[in-house]
mmCIF file of the N, C-alpha and C atoms, coordinates in Angstrom:
data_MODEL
# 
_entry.id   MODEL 
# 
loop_
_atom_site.group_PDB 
_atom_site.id 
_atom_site.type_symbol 
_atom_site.label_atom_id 
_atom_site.label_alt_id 
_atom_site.label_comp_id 
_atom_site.label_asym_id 
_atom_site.label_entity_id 
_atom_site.label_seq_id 
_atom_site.pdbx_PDB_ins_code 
_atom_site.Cartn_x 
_atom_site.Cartn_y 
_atom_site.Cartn_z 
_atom_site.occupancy 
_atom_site.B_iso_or_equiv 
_atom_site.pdbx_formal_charge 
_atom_site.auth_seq_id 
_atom_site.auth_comp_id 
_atom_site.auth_asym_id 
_atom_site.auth_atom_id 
_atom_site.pdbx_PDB_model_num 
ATOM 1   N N  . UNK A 1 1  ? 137.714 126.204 86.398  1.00 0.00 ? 1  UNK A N  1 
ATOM 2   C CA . UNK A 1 1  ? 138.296 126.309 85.068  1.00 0.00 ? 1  UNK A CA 1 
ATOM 3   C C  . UNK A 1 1  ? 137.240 125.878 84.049  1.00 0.00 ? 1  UNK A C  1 
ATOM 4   N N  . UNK A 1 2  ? 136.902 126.472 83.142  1.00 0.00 ? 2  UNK A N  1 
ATOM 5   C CA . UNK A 1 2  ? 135.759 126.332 81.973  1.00 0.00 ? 2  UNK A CA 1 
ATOM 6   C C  . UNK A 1 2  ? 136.571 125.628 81.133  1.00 0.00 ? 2  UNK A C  1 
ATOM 7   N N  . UNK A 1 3  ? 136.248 124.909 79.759  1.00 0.00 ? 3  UNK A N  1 
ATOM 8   C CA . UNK A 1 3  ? 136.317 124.461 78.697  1.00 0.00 ? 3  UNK A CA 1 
ATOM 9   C C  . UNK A 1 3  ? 137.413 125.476 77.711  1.00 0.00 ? 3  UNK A C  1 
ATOM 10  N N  . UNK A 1 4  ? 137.207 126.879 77.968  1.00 0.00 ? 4  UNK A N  1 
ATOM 11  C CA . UNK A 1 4  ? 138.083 127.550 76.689  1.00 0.00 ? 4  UNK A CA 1 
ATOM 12  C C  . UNK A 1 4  ? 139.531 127.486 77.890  1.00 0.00 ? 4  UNK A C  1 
ATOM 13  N N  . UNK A 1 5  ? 139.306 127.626 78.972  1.00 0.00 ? 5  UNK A N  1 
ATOM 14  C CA . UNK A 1 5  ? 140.651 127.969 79.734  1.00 0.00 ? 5  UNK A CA 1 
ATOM 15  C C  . UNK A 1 5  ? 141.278 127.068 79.840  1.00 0.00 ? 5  UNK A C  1 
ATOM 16  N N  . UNK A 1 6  ? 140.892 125.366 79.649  1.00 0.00 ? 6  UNK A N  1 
ATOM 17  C CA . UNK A 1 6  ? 141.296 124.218 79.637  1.00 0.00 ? 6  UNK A CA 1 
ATOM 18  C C  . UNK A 1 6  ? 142.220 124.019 78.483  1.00 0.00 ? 6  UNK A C  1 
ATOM 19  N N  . UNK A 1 7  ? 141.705 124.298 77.299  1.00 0.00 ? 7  UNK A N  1 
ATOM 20  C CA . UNK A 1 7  ? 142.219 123.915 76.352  1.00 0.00 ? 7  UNK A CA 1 
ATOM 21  C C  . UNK A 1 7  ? 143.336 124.600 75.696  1.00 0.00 ? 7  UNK A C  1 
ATOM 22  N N  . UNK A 1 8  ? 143.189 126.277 76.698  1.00 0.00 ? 8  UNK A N  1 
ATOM 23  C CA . UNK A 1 8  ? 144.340 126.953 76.060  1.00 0.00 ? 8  UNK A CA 1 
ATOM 24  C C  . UNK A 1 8  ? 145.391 126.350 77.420  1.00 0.00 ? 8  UNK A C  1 
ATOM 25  N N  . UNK A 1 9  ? 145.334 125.874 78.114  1.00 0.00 ? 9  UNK A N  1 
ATOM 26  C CA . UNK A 1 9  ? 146.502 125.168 79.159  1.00 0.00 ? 9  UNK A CA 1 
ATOM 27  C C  . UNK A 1 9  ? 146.677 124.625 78.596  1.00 0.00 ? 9  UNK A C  1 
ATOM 28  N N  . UNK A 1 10 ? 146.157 123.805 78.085  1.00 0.00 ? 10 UNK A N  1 
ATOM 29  C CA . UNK A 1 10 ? 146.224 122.179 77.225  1.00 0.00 ? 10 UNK A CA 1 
ATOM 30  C C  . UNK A 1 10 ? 148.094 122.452 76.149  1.00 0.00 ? 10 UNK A C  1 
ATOM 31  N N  . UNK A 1 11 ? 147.196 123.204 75.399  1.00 0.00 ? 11 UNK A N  1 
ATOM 32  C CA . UNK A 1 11 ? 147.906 124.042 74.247  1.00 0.00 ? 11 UNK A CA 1 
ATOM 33  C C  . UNK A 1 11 ? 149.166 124.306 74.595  1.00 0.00 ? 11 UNK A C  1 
ATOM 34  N N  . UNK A 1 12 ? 149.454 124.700 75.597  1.00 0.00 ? 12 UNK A N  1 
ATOM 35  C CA . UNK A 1 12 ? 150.449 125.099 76.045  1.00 0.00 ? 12 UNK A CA 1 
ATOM 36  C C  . UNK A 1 12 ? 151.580 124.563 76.730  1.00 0.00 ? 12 UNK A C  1 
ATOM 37  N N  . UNK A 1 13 ? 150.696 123.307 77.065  1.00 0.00 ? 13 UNK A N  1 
ATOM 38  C CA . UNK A 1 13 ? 151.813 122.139 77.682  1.00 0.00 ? 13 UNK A CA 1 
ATOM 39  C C  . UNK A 1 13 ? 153.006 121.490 76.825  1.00 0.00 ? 13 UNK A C  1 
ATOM 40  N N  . UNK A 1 14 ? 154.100 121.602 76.892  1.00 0.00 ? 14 UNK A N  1 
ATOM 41  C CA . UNK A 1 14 ? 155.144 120.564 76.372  1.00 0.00 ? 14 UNK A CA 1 
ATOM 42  C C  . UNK A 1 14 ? 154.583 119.545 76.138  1.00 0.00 ? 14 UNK A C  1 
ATOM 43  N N  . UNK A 1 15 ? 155.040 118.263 74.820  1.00 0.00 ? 15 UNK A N  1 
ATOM 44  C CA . UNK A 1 15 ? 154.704 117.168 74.387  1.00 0.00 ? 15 UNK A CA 1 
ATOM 45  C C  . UNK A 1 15 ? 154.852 116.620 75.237  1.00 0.00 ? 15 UNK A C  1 
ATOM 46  N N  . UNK A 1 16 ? 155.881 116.242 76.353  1.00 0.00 ? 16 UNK A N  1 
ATOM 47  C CA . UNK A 1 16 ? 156.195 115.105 77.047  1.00 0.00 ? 16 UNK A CA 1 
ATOM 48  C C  . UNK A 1 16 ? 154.755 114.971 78.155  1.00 0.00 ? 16 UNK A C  1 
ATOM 49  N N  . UNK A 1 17 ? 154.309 116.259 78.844  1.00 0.00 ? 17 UNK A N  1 
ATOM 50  C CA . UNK A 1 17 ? 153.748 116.742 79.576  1.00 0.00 ? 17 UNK A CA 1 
ATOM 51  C C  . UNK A 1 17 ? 152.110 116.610 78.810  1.00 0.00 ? 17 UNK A C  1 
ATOM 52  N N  . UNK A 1 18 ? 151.954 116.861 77.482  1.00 0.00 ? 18 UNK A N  1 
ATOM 53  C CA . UNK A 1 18 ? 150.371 116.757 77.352  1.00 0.00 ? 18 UNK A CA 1 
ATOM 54  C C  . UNK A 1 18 ? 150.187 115.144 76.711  1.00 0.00 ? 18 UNK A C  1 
ATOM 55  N N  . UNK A 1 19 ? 151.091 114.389 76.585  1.00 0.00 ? 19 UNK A N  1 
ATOM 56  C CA . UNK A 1 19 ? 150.867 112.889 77.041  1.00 0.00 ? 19 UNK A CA 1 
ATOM 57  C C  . UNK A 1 19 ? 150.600 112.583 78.210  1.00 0.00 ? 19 UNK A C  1 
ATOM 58  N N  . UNK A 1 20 ? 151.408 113.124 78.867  1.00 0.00 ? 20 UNK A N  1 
ATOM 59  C CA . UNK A 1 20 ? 150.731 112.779 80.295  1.00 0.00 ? 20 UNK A CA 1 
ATOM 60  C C  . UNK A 1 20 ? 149.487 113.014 80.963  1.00 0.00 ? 20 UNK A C  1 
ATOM 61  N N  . UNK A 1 21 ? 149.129 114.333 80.410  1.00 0.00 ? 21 UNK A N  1 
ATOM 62  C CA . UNK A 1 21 ? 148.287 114.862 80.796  1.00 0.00 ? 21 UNK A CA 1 
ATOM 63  C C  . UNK A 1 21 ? 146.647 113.770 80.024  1.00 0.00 ? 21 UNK A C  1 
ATOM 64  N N  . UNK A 1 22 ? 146.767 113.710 78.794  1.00 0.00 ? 22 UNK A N  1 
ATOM 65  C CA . UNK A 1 22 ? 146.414 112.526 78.060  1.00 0.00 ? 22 UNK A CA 1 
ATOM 66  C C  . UNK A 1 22 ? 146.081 111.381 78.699  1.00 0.00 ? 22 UNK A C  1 
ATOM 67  N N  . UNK A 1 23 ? 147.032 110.848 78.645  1.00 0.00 ? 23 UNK A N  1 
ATOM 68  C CA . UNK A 1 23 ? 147.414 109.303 79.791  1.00 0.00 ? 23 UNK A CA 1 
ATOM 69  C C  . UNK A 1 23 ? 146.066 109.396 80.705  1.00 0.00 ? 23 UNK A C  1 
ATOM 70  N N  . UNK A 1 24 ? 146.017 110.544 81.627  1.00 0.00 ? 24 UNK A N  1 
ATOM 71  C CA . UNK A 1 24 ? 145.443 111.073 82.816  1.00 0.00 ? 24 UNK A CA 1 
ATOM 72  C C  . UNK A 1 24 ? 143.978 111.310 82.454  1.00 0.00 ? 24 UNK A C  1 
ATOM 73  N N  . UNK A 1 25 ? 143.866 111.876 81.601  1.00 0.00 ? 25 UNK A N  1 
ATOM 74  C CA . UNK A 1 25 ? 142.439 111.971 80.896  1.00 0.00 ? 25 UNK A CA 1 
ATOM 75  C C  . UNK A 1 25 ? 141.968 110.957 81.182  1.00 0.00 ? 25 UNK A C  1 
ATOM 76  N N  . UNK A 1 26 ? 142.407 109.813 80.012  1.00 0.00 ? 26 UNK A N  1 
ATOM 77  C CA . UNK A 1 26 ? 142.000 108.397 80.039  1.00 0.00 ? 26 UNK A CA 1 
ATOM 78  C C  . UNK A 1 26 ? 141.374 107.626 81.036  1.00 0.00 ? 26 UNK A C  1 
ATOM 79  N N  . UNK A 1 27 ? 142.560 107.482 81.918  1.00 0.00 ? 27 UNK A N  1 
ATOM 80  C CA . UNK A 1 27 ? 142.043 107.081 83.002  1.00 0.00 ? 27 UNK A CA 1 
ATOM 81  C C  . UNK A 1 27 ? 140.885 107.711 83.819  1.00 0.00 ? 27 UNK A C  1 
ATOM 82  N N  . UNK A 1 28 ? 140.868 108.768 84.066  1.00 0.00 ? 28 UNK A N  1 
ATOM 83  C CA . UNK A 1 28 ? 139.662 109.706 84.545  1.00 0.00 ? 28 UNK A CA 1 
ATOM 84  C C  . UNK A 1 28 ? 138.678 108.841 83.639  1.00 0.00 ? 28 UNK A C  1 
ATOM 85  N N  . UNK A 1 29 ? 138.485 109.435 82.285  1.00 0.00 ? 29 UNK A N  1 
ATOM 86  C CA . UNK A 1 29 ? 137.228 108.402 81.529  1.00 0.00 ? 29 UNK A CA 1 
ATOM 87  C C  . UNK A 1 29 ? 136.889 107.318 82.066  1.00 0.00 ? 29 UNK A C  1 
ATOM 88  N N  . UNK A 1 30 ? 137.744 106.477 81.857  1.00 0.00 ? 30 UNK A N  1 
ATOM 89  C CA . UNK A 1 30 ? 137.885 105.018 82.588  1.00 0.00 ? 30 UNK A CA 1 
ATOM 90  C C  . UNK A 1 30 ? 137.425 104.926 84.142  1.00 0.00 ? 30 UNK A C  1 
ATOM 91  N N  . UNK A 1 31 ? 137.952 105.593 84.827  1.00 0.00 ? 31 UNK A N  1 
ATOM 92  C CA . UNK A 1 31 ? 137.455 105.926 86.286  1.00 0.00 ? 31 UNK A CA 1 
ATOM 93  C C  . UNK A 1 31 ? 135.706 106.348 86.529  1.00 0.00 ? 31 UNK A C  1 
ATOM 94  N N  . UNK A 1 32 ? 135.641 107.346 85.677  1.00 0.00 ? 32 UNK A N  1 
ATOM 95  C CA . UNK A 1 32 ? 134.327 107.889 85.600  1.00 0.00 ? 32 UNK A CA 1 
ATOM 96  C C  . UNK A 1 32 ? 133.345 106.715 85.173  1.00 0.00 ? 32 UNK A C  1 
ATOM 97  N N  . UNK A 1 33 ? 133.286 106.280 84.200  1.00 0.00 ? 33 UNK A N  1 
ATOM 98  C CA . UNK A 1 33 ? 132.114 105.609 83.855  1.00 0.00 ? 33 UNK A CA 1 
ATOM 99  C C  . UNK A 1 33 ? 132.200 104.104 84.783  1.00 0.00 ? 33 UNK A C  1 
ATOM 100 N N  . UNK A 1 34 ? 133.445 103.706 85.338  1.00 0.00 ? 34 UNK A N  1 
ATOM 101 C CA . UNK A 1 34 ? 133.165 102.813 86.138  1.00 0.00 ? 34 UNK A CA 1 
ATOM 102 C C  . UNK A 1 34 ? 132.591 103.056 87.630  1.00 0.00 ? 34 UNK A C  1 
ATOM 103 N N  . UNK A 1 35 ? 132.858 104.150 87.697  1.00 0.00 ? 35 UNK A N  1 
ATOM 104 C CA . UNK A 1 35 ? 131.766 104.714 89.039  1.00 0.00 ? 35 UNK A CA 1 
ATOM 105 C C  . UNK A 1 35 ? 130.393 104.572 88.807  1.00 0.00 ? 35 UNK A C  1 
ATOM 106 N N  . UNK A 1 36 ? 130.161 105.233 87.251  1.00 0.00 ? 36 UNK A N  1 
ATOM 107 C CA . UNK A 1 36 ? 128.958 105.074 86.960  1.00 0.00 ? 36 UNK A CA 1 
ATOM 108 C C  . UNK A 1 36 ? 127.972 103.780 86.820  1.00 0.00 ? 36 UNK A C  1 
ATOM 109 N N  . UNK A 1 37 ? 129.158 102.805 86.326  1.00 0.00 ? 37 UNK A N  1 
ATOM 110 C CA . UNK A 1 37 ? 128.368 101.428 86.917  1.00 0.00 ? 37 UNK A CA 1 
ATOM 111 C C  . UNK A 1 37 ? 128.039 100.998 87.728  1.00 0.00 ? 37 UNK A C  1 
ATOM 112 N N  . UNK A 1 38 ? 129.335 101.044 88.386  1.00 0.00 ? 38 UNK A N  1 
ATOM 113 C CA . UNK A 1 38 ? 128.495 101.059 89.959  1.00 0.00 ? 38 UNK A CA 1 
ATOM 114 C C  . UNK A 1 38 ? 127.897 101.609 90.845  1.00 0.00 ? 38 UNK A C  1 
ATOM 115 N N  . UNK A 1 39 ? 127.523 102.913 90.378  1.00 0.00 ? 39 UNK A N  1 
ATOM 116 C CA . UNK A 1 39 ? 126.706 103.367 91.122  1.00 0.00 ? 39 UNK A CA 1 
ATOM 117 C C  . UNK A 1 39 ? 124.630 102.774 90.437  1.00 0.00 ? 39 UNK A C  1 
ATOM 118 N N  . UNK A 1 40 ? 125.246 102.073 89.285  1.00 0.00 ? 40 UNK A N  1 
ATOM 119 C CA . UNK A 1 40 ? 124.147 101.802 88.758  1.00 0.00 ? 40 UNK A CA 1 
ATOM 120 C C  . UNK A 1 40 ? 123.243 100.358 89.473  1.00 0.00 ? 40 UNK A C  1 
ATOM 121 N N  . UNK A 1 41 ? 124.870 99.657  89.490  1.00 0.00 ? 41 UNK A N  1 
ATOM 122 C CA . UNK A 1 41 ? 124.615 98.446  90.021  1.00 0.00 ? 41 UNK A CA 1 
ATOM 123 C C  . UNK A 1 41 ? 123.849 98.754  91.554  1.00 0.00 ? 41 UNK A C  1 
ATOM 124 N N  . UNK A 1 42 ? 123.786 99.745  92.250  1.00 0.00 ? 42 UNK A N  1 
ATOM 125 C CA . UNK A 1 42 ? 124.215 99.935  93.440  1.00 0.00 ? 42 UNK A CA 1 
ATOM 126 C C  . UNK A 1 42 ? 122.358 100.069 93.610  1.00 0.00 ? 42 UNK A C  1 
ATOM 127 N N  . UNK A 1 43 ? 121.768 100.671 92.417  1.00 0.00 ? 43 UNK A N  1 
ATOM 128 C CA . UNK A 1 43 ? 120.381 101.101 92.656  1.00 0.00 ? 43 UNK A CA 1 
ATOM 129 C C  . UNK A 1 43 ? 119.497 99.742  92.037  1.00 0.00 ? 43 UNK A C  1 
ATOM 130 N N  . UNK A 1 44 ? 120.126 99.101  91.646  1.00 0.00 ? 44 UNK A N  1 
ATOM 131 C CA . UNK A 1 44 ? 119.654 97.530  90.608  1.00 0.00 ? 44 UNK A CA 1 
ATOM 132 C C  . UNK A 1 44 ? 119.649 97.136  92.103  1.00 0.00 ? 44 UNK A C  1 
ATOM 133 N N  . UNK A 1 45 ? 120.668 96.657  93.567  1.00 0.00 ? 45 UNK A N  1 
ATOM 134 C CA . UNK A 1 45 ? 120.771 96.009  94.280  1.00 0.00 ? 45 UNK A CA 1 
ATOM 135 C C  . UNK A 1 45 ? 119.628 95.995  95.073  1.00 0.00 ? 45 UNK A C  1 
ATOM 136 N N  . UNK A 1 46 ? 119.698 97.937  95.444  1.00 0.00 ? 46 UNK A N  1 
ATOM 137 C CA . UNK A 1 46 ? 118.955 98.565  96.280  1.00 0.00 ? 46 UNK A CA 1 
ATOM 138 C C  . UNK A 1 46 ? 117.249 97.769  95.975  1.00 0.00 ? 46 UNK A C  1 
ATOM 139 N N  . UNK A 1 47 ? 116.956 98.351  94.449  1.00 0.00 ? 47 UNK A N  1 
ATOM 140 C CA . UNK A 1 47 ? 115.635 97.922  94.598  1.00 0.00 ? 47 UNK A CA 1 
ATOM 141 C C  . UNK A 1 47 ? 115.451 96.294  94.556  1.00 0.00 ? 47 UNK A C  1 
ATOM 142 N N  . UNK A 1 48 ? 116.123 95.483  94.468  1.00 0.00 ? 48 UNK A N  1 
ATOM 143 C CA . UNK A 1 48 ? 115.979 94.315  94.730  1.00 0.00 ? 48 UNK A CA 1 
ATOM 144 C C  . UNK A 1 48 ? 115.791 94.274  96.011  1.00 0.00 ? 48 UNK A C  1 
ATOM 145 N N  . UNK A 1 49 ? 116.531 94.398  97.098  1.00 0.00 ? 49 UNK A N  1 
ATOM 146 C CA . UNK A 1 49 ? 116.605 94.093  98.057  1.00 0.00 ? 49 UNK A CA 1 
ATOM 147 C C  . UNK A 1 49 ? 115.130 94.776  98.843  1.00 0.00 ? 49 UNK A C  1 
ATOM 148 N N  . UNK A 1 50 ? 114.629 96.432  98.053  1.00 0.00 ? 50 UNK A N  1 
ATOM 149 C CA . UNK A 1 50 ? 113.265 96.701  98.443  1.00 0.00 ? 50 UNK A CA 1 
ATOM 150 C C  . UNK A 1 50 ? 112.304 95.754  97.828  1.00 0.00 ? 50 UNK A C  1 
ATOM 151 N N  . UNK A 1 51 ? 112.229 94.977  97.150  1.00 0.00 ? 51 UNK A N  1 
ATOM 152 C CA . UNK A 1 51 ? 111.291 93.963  96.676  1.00 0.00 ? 51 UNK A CA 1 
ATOM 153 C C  . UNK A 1 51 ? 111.386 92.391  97.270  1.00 0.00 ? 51 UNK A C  1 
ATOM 154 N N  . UNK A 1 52 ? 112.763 92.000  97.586  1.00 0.00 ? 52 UNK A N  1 
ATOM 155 C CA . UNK A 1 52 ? 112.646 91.004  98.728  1.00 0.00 ? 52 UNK A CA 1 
ATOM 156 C C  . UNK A 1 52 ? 111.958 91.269  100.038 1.00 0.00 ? 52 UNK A C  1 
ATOM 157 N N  . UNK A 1 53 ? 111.951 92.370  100.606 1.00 0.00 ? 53 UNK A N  1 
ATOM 158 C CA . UNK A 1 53 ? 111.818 92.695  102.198 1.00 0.00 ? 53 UNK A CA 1 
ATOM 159 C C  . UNK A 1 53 ? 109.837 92.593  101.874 1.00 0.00 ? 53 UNK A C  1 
ATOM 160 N N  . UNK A 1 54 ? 109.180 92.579  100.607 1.00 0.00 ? 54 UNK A N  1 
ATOM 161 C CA . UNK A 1 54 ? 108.165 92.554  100.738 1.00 0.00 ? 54 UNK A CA 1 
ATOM 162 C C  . UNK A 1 54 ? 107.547 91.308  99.975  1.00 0.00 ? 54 UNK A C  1 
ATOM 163 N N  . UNK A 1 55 ? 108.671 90.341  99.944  1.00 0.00 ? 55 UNK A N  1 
ATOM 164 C CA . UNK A 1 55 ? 108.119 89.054  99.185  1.00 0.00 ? 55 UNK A CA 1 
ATOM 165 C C  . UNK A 1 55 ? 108.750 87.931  100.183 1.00 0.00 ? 55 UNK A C  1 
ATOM 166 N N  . UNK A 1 56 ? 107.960 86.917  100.043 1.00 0.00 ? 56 UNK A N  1 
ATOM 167 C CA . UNK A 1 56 ? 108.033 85.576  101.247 1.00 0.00 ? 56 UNK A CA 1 
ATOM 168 C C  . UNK A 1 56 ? 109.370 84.940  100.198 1.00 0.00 ? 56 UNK A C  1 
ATOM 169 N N  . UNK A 1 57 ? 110.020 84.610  101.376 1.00 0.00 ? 57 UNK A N  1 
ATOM 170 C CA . UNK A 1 57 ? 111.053 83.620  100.329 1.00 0.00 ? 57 UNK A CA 1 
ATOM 171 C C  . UNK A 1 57 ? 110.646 82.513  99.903  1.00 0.00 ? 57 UNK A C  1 
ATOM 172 N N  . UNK A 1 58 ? 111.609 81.958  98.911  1.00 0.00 ? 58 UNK A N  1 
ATOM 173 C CA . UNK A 1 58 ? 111.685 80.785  98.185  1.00 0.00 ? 58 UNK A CA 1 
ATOM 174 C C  . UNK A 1 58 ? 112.862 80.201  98.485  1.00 0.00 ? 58 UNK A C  1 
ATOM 175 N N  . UNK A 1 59 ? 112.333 78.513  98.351  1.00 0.00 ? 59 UNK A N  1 
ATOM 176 C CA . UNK A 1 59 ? 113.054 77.461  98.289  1.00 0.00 ? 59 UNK A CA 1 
ATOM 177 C C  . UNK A 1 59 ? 114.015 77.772  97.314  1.00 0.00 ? 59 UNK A C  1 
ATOM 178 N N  . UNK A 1 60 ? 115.227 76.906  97.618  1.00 0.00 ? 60 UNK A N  1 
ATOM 179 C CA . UNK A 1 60 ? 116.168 77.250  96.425  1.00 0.00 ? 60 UNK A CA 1 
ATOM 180 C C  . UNK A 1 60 ? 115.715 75.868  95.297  1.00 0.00 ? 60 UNK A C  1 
ATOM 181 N N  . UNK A 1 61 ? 115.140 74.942  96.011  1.00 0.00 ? 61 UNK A N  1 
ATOM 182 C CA . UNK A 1 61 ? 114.732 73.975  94.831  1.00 0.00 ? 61 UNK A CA 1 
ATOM 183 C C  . UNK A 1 61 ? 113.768 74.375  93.729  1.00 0.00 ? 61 UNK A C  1 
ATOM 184 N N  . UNK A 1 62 ? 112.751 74.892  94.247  1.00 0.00 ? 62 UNK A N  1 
ATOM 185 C CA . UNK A 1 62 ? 111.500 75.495  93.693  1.00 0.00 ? 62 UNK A CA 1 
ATOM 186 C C  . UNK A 1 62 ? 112.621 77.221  92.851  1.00 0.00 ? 62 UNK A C  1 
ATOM 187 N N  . UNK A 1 63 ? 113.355 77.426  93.491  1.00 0.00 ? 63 UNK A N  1 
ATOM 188 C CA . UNK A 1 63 ? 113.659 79.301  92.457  1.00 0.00 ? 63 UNK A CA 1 
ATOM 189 C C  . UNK A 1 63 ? 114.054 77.909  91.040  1.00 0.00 ? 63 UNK A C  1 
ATOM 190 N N  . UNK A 1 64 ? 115.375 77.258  91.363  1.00 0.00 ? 64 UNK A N  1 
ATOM 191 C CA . UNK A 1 64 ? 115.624 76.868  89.927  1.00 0.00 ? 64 UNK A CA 1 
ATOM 192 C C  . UNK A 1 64 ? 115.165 76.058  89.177  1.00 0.00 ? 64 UNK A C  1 
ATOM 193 N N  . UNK A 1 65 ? 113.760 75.132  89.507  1.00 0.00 ? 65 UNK A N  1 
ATOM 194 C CA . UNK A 1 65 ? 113.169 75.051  89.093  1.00 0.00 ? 65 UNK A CA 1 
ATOM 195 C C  . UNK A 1 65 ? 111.965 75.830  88.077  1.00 0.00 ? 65 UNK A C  1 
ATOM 196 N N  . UNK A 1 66 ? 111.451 77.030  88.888  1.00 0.00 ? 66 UNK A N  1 
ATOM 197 C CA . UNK A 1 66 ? 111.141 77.876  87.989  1.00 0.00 ? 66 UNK A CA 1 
ATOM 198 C C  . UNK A 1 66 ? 111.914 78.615  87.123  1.00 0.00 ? 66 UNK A C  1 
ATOM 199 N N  . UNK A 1 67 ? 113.396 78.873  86.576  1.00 0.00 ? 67 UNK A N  1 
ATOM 200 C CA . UNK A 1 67 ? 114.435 78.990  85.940  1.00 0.00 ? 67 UNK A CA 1 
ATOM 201 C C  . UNK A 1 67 ? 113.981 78.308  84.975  1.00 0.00 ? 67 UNK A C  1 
ATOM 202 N N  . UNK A 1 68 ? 114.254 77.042  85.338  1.00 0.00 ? 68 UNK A N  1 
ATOM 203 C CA . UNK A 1 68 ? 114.363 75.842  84.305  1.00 0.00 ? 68 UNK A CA 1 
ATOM 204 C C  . UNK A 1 68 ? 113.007 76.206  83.757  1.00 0.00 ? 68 UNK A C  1 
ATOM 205 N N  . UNK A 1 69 ? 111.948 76.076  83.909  1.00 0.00 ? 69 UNK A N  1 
ATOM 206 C CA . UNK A 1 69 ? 110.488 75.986  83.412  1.00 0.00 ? 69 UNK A CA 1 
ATOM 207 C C  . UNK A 1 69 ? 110.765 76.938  82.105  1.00 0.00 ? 69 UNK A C  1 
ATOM 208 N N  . UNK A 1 70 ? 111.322 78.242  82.353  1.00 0.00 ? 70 UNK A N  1 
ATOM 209 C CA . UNK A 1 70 ? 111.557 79.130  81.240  1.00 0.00 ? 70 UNK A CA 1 
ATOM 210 C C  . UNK A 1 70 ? 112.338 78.613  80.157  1.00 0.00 ? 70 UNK A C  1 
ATOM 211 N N  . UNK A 1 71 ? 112.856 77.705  79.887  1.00 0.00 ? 71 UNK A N  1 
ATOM 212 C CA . UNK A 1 71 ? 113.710 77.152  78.970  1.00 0.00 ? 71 UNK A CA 1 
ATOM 213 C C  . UNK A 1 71 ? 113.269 75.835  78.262  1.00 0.00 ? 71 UNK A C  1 
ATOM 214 N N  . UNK A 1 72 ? 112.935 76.374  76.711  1.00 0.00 ? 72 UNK A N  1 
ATOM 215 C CA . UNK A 1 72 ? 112.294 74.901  75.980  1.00 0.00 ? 72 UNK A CA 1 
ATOM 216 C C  . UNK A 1 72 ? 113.181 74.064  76.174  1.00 0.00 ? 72 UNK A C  1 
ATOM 217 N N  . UNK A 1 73 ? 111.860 72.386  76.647  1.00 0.00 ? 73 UNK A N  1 
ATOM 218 C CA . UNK A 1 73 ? 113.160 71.374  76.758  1.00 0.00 ? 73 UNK A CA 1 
ATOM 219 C C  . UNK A 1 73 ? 112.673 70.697  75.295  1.00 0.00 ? 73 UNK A C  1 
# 
């Protein structure tokens, strides 16, 4: 279904029915871009986790310590 065939359905729906249909939109929006976060988050993780597998770990005393260093005392 294209864009002009959408909208003449649209058009055509009863009020009770293109609220709903509405309603449904919404959520789709809502649905959609939260996929999109997480699929964002998902590549933020990814390359972290490719940049740990090639770095020696750290102490957890020494990580928040260097934290702290970044912050005028």
């Amino acid at each position: 279904m294209n864009i002009t065939e959408l909208k003449t359905a649209v058009r055509q729906l009863p009020k009770n029915e293109l609220a709903e249909f509405l309603a449904w939109l919404d959520e789709f929006q809502e649905a959609l871009a939260d996929r999109q976060w997480i699929d964002g988050v998902r590549v933020k993780i990814d390359a972290a986790v490719a940049v740990s597998e090639d770095t020696p770990p750290i102490e957890g005393e020494t990580f928040i310590a260097g934290i702290c260093d970044r912050f005028p005392k």
